[in-house]
TORRO-244486 format. One record per residue (C-alpha): x, y, z; residue in one letter; residue number from 1. Coordinates in steps of 0.05 Angstrom, whole numbers, plus 5000, padded with zeros to 4 digits. Layout:
% TORRO-244486
east=X&north=Y&up=Z&res=A&n=NUM
...
END
This chain:
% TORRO-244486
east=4245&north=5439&up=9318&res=X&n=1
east=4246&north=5499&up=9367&res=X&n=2
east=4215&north=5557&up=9354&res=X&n=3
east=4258&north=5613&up=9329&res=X&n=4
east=4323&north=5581&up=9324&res=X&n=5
east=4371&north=5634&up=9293&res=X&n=6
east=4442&north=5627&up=9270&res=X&n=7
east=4450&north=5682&up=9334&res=X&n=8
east=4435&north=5628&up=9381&res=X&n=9
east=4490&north=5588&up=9357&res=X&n=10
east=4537&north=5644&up=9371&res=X&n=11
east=4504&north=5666&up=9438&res=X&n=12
east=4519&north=5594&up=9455&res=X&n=13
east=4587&north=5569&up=9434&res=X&n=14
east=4613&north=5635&up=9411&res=X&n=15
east=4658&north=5650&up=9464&res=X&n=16
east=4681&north=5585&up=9466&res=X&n=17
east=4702&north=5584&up=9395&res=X&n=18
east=4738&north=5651&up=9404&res=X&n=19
east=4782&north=5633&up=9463&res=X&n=20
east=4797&north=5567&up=9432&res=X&n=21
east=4820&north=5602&up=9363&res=X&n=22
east=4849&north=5670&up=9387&res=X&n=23
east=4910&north=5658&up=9361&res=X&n=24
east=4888&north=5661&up=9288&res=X&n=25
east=4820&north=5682&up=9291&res=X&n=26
east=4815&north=5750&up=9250&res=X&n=27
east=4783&north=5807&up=9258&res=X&n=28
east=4737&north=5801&up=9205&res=X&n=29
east=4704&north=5738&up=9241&res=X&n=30
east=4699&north=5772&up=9308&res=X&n=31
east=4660&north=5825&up=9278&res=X&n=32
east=4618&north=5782&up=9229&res=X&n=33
east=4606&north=5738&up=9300&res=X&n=34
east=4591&north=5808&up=9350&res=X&n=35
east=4539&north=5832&up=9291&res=X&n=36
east=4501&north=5765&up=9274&res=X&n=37
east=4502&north=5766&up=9357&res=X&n=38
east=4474&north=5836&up=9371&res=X&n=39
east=4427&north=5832&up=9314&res=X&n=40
east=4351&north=5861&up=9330&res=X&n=41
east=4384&north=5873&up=9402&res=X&n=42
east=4370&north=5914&up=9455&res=X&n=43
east=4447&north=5929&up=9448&res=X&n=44
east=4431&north=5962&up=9388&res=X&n=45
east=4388&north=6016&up=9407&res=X&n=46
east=4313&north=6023&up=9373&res=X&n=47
east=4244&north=6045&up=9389&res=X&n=48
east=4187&north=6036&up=9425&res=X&n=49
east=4115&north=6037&up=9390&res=X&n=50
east=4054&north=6059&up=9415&res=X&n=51
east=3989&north=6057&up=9377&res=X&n=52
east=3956&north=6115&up=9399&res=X&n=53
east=3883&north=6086&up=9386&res=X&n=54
east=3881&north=6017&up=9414&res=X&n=55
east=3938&north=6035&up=9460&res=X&n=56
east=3998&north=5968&up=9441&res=X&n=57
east=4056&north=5969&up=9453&res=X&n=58
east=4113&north=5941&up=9412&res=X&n=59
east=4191&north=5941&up=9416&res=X&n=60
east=4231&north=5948&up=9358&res=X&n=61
east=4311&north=5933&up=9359&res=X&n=62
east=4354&north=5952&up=9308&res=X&n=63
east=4396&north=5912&up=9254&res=X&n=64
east=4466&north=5896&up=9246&res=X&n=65
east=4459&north=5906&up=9164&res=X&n=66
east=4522&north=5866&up=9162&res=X&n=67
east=4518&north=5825&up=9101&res=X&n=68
east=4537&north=5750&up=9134&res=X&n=69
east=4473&north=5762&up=9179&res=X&n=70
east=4415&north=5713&up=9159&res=X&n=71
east=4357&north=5770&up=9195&res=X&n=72
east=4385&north=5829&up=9153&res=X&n=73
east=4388&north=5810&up=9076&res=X&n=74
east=4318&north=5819&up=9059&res=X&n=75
east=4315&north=5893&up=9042&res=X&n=76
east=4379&north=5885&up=9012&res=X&n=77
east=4363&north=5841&up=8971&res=X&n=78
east=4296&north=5874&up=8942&res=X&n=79
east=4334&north=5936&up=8925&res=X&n=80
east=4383&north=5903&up=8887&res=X&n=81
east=4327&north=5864&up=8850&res=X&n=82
east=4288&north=5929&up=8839&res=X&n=83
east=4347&north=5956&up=8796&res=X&n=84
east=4360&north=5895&up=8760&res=X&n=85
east=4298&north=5885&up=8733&res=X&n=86
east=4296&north=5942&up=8694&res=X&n=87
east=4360&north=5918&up=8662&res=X&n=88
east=4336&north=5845&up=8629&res=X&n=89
east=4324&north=5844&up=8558&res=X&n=90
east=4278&north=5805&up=8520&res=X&n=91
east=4319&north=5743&up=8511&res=X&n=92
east=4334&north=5678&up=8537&res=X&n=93
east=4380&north=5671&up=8603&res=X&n=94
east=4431&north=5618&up=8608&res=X&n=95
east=4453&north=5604&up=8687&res=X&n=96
east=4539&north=5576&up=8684&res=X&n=97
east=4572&north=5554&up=8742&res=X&n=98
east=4651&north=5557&up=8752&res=X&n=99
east=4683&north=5522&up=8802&res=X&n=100
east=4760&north=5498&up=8829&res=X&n=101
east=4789&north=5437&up=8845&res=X&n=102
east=4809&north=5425&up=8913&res=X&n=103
east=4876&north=5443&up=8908&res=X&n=104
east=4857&north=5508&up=8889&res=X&n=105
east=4811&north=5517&up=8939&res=X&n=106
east=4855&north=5496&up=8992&res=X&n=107
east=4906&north=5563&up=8965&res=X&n=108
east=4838&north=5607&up=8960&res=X&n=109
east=4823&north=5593&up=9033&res=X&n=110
east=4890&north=5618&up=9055&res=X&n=111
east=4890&north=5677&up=9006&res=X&n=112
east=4816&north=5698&up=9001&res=X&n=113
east=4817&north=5768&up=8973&res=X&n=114
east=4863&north=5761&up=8921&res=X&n=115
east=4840&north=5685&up=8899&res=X&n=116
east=4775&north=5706&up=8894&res=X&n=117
east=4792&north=5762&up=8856&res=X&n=118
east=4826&north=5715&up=8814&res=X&n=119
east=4767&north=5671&up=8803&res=X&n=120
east=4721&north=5734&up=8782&res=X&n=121
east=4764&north=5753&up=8730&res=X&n=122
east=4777&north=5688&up=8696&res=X&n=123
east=4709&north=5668&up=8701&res=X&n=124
east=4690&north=5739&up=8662&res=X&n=125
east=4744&north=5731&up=8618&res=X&n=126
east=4735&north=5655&up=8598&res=X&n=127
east=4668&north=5685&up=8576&res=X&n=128
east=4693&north=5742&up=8540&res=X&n=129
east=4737&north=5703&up=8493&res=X&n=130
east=4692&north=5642&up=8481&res=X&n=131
east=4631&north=5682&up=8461&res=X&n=132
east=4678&north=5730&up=8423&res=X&n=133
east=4702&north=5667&up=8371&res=X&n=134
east=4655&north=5673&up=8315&res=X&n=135
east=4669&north=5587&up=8315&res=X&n=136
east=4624&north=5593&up=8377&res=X&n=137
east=4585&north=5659&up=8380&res=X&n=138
east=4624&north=5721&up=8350&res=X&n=139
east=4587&north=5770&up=8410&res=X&n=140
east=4605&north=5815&up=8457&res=X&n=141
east=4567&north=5780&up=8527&res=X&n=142
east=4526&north=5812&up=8595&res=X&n=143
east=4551&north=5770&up=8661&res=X&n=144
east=4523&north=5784&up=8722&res=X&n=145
east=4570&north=5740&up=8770&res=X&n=146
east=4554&north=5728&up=8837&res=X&n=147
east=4614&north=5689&up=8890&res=X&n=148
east=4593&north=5636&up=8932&res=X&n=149
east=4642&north=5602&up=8981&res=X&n=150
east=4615&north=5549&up=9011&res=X&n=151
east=4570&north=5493&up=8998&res=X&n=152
east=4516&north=5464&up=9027&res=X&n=153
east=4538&north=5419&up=9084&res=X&n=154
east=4582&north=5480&up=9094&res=X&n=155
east=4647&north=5464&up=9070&res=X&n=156
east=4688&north=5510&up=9034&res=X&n=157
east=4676&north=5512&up=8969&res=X&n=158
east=4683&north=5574&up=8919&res=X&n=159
east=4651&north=5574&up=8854&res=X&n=160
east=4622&north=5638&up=8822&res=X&n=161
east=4555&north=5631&up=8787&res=X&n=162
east=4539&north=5671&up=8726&res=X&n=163
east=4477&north=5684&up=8697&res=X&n=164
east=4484&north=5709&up=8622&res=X&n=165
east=4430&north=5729&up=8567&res=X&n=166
east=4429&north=5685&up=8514&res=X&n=167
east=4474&north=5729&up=8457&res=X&n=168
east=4496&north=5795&up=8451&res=X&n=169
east=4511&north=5845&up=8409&res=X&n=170
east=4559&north=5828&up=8343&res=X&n=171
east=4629&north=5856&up=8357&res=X&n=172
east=4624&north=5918&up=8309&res=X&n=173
east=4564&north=5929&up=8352&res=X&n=174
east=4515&north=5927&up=8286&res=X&n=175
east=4459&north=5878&up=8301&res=X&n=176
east=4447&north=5822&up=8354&res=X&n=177
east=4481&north=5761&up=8357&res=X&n=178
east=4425&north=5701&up=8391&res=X&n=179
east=4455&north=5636&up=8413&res=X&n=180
east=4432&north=5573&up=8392&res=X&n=181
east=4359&north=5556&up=8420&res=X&n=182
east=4371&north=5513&up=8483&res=X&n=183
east=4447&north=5518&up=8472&res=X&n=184
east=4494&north=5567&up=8500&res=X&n=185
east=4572&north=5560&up=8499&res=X&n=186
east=4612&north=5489&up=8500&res=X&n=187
east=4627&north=5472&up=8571&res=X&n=188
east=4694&north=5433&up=8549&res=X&n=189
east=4716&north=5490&up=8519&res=X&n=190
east=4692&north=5534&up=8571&res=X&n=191
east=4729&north=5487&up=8617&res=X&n=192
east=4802&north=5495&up=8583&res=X&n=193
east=4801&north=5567&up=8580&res=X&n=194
east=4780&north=5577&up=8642&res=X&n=195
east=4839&north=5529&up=8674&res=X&n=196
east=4895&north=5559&up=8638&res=X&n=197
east=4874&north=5639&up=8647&res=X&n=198
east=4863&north=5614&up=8740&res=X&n=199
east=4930&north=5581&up=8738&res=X&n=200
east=4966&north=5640&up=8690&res=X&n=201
east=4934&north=5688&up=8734&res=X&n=202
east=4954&north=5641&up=8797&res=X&n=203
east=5023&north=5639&up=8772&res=X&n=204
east=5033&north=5716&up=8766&res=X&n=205
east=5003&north=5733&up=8837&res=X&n=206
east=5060&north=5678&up=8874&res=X&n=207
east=5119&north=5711&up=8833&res=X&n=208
east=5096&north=5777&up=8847&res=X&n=209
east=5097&north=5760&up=8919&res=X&n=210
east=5013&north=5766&up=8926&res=X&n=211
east=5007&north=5692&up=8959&res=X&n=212
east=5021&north=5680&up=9022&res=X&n=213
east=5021&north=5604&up=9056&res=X&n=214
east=5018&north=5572&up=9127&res=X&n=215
east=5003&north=5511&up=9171&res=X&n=216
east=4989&north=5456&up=9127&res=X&n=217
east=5007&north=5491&up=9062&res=X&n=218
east=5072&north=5534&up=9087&res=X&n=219
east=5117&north=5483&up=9031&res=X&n=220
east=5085&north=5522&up=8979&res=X&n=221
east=5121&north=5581&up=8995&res=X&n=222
east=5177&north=5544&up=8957&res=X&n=223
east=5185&north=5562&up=8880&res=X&n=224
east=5189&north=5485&up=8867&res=X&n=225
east=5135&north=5467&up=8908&res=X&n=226
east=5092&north=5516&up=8881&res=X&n=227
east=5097&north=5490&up=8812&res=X&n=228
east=5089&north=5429&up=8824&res=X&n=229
east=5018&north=5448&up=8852&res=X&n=230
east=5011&north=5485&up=8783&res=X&n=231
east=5024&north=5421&up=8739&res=X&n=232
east=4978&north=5379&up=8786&res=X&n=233
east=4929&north=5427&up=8777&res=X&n=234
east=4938&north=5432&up=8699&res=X&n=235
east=4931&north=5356&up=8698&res=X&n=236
east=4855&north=5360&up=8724&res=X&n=237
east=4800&north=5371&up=8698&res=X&n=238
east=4766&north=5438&up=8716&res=X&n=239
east=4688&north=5435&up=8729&res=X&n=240
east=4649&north=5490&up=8692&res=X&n=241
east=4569&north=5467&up=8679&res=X&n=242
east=4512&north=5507&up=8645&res=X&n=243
east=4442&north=5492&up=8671&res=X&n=244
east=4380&north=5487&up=8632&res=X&n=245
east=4361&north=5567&up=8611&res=X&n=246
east=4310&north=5603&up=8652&res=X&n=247
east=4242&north=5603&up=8632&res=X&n=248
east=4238&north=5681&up=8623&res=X&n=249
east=4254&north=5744&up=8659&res=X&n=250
east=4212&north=5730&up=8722&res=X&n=251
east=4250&north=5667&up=8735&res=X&n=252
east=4317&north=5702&up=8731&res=X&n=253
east=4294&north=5754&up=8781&res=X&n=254
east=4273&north=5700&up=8820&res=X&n=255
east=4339&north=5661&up=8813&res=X&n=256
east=4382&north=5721&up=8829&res=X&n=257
east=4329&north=5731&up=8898&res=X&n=258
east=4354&north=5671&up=8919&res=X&n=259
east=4428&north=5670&up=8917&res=X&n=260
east=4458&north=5744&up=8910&res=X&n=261
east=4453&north=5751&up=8982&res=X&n=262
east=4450&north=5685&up=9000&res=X&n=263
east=4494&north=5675&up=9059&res=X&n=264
east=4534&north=5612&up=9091&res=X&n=265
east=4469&north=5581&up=9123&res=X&n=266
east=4398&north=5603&up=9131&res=X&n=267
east=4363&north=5609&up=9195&res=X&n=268
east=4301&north=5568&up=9165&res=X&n=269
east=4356&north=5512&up=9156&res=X&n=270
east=4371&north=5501&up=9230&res=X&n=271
east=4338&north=5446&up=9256&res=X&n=272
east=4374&north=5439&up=9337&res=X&n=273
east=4428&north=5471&up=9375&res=X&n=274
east=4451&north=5428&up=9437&res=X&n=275
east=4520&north=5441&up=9478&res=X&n=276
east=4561&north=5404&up=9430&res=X&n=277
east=4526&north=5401&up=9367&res=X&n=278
east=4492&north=5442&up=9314&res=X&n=279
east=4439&north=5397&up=9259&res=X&n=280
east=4416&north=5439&up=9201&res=X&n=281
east=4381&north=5418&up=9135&res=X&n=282
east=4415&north=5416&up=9068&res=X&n=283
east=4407&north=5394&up=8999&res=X&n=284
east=4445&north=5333&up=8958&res=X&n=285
east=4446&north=5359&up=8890&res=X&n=286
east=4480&north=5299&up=8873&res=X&n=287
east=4417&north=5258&up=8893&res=X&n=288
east=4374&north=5309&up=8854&res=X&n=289
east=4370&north=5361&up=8914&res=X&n=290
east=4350&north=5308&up=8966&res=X&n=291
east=4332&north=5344&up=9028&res=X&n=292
east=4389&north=5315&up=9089&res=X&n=293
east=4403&north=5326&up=9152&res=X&n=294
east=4479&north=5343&up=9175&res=X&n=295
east=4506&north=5344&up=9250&res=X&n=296
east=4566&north=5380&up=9254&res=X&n=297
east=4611&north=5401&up=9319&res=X&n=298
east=4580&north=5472&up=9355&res=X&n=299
east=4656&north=5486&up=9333&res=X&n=300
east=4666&north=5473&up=9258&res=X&n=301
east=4593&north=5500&up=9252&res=X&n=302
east=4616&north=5560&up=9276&res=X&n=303
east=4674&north=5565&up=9241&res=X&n=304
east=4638&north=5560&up=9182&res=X&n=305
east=4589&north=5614&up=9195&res=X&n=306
east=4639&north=5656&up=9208&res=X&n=307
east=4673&north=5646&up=9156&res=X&n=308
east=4674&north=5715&up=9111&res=X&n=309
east=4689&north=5751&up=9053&res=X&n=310
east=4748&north=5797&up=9055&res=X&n=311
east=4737&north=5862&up=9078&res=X&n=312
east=4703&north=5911&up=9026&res=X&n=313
east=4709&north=5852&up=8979&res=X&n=314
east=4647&north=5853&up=8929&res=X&n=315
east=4615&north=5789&up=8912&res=X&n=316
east=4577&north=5807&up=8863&res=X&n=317
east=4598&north=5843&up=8789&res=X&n=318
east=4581&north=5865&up=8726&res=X&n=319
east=4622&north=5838&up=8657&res=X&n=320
east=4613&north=5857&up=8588&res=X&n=321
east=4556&north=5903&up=8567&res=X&n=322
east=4537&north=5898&up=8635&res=X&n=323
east=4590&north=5924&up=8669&res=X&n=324
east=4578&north=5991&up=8705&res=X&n=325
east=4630&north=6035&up=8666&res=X&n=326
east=4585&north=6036&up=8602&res=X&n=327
east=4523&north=5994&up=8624&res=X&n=328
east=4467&north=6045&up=8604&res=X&n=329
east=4491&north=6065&up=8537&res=X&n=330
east=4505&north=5982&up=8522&res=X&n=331
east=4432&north=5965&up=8546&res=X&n=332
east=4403&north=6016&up=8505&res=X&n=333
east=4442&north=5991&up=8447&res=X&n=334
east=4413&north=5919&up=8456&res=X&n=335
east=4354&north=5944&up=8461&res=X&n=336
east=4361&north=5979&up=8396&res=X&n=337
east=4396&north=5921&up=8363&res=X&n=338
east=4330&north=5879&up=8381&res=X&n=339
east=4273&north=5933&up=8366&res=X&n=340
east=4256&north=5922&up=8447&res=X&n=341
east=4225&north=5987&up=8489&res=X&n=342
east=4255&north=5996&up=8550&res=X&n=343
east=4213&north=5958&up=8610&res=X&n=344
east=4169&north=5995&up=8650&res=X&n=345
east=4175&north=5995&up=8726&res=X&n=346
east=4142&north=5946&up=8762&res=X&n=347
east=4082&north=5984&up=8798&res=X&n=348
east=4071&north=5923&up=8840&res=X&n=349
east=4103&north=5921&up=8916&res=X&n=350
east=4152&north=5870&up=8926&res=X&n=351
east=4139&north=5829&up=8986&res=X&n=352
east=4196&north=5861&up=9025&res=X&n=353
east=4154&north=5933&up=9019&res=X&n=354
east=4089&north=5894&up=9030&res=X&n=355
east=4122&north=5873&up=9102&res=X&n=356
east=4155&north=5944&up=9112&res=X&n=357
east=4085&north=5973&up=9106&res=X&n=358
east=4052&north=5925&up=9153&res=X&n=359
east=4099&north=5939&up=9208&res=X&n=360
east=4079&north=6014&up=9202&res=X&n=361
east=4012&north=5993&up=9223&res=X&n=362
east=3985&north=5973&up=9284&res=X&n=363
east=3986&north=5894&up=9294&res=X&n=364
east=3920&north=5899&up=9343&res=X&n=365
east=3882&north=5955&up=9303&res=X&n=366
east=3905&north=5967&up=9239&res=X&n=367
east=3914&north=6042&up=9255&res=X&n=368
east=3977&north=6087&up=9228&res=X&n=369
east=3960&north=6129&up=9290&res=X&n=370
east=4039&north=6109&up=9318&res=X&n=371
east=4083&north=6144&up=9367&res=X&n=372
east=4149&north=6133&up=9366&res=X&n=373
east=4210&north=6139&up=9430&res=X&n=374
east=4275&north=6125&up=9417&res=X&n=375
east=4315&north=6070&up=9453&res=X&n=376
east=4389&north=6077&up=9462&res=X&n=377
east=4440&north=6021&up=9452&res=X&n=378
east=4478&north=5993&up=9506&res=X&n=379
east=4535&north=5980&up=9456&res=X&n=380
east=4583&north=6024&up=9465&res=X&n=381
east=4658&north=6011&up=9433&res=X&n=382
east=4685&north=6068&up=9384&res=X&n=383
east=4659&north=6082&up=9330&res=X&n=384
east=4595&north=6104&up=9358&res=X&n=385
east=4559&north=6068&up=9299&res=X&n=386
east=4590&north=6009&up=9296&res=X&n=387
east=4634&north=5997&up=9236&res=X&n=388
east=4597&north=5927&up=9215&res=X&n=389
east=4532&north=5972&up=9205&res=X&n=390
east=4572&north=5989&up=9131&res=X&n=391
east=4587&north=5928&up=9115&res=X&n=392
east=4520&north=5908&up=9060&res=X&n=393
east=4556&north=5890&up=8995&res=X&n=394
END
């Protein structure tokens, strides 16, 4: 495996390749996601130089894109987030539920991103909402943290939200705290059949309102007819929605959250070999019980996929329920009333994102804090001077 191998060397190396080939169509959105993941840690970027004014060393220090598709620049993001959520779990179990589409949904989704997805958030939530509210089931008002993934391991498009719930909530007169079953959350059949009918009502509304649009492949759709017959396939299959086993406790939903809010398409630790045609990377078979495989794919439909993005200011992940940021405080404070739980204290205890932040304040030869610091400029210079990706960390 070479040393180093970074998603950016992939683009360095067929990037403009891919781009002339798919000019035509290729959005600005990619081009940017592609420039950033590119420029990342650059001297194109501007930075510093550090000199240790004991020992004398010195080091160079590029800056980051921050844009949120790039595998280098997650990791403070991602701590940050963490930090606040942890001061939001509550003593109680966590159940982890996964919502996905069939193909032929996906296939629509792929051509009509930001308001599909949008879709999918909502009747994820609200499949949630209504299921927990039955007293036949739970008779609770639910927290959902739901975070969008759209793609799968071997990098195929694939969008599926993953929520990660507490384990009850409070009654719906808001009087004292409703606990699932131990072990058990919410019937996935039923789960299922809700969630099909409010995608496809939903899905239904945004075509005759004019929100869909459809092309290549797809353009037939565009036809009323057509398009309901996609509906009635659709309503004739089944709809996957799976809870996994709950989380041990609160560290392993901080954990679990680490690993996939800011996840992104594929992770540089995954690359295994980037030649002039081909890209291998290492994934997972979950179907095999998370088998580690290795895929060769085409330096262009691995690029594609890396590119591939969410829409502009789109947010992939939300709050639902007594979670959701409107009212989240005074609900969390309730719960924690409701189960006679102090709030949690903060975590005095560095994450390991800090730990590394405060190691590269120090000296790598010496130890010593004793640093200079002189700015480098960036050689990058189209309008905005700060380049517009540098925004882009949801």
């Amino acid at each position: 495996m070479p040393p180093g191998l970074e998603l950016a060397d992939v683009f360095r190396r067929h990037g403009d390749a891919y781009r002339r080939a798919h000019d035509g169509h290729l959005g600005r959105v990619e081009r940017r996601v592609m420039s950033a993941v590119e420029l990342c840690r650059t001297a194109a970027l501007g930075g510093h130089v550090e000199q240790c004014r004991d020992c004398g060393t010195v080091r160079h220090a590029y800056n980051s894109c921050r844009n949120r598709h790039c595998p280098k620049c997650q990791g403070q993001a991602r701590a940050e987030w963490l930090a606040a959520r942890q001061a939001e779990l509550l003593p109680v179990g966590y159940f982890h539920v996964v919502f996905t589409m069939p193909p032929a949904a996906a296939e629509i989704a792929f051509q009509n991103k930001a308001a599909v997805y949008a879709i999918l958030f909502r009747a994820a939530a609200e499949t949630l909402r209504v299921v927990a509210a039955d007293p036949r089931h739970l008779g609770a008002e639910l927290g959902v943290v739901a975070v969008l993934h759209t793609w799968g391991q071997t990098l195929h498009h694939h969008p599926h939200v993953h929520c990660v719930v507490p384990g009850g909530g409070p009654s719906l007169d808001g009087t004292r705290w409703v606990a699932c079953r131990p072990g058990f959350f919410l019937p996935v059949r039923v789960l299922s059949r809700v969630f099909r009918r409010l995608f496809l009502a939903e899905l239904q509304a945004a075509f005759e309102a004019g929100g869909l649009g459809f092309f290549g492949d797809l353009a037939g759709l565009a036809e009323p007819a057509a398009f309901t017959r996609r509906l009635r396939e659709l309503r004739g299959v089944e709809w996957v929605v799976y809870a996994k086993p709950p989380f041990g406790g609160p560290a392993q939903v901080l954990a679990y959250l680490g690993r996939y809010t800011h996840r992104v398409a594929i992770a540089n630790s995954r690359l295994l070999d980037v030649t002039d045609r081909q890209v291998a990377f290492r994934w997972r078979d979950y179907r095999h019980h998370g088998k580690a495989k290795v895929m060769t794919l085409d330096a262009d439909e691995s690029s594609a996929a890396s590119a591939a993005h969410l829409p502009d200011g789109f947010h992939r992940i939300r709050h639902y329920g007594f979670l959701a940021n409107g009212h989240r405080a005074d609900k969390l404070a309730l719960c924690r009333t409701l189960l006679a739980a102090p709030a949690p204290k903060p975590d005095p205890s560095p994450t390991e994102d800090a730990a590394v932040t405060d190691r590269n304040h120090c000296c790598p030869c010496c130890g010593s804090t004793a640093i200079s610091r002189t700015i480098l400029p960036g050689s990058w210079r189209s309008p905005p001077a700060r380049p517009s990706f540098w925004n882009d960390t949801s």
